[in-house]
N, C-alpha and C positions, 0 to 999 in steps of 0.2 A: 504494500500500500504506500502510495506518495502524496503528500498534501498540495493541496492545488487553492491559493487565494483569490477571490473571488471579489470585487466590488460593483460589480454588474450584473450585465443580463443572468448570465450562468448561476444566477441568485435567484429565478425566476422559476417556478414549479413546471410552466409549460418549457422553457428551454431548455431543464434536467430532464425532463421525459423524453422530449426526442431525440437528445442528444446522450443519453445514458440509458433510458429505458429505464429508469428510477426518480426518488426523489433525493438527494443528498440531507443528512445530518450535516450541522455546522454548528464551531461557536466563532463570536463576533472577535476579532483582532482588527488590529491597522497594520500598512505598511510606512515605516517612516521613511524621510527623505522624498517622499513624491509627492504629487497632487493630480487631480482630474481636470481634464480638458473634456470637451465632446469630439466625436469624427461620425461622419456620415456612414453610413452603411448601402452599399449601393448591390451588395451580392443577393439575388433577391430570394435565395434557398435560406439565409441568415436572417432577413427581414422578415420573412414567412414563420421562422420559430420563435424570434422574438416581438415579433409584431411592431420592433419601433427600427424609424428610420436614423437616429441618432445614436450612438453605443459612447459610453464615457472610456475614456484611456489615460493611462496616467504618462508622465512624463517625470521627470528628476525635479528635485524643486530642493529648497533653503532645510536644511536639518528639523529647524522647530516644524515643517511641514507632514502632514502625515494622511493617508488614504485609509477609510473605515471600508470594514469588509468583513466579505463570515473566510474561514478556512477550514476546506471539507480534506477528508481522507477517502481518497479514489482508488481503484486498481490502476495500472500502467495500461490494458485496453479503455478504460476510460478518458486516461489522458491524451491517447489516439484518439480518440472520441473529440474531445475538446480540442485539440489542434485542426481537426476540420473544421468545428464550427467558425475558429477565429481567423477571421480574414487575413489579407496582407498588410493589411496595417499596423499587425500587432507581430509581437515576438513575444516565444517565452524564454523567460529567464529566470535564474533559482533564487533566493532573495532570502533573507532574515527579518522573520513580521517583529513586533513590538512583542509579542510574548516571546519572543528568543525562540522560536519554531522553526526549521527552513523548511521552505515552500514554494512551486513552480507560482510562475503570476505573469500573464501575458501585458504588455509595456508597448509603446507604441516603436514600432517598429524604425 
């Protein structure tokens, strides 16, 4: 199992369904050092599971700065799972949340 953070869609009951065929357990953490921006979503297989044309993405930002989110524990086919869903805007990367957890967390590419 791998932790995967989460400040978005992928927090969404209908996105974990179709995208894992479940619903994920989580508890609430942050990411420190970043902050959310918005970015369009124009892949329309992505827009159909989430239903919104905007998706929030985070980028680097000032230390006191920090992203709320849940962090779920996933299988490794799930985080296949999850690397389809997230467009090319995003990248993942392995990160240290505020509870001292490591965790994969997609970051704008």
């Amino acid at each position: 199992m791998v932790h995967l953070f989460s400040y978005g869609t992928l927090q969404q009951a209908g996105v974990q369904m179709a995208s894992f065929g479940r619903l994920l357990a989580g508890t609430p953490d942050a990411l420190p050092s970043w902050k959310r921006e918005m970015v369009e979503i124009t892949d329309v297989e992505v827009f159909a599971k989430s239903g919104e044309r905007f998706h929030p993405i985070v980028v680097p930002a000032d230390a006191s700065d920090e992203v709320q989110g849940m962090v779920f524990e996933i299988t490794s086919e799930e985080l296949a799972s999850a690397d389809r869903y997230e467009v090319a805007n995003y990248k993942r990367i392995a990160a240290r949340l505020k509870s001292g957890k490591e965790a994969w967390v997609y970051v704008k590419a």
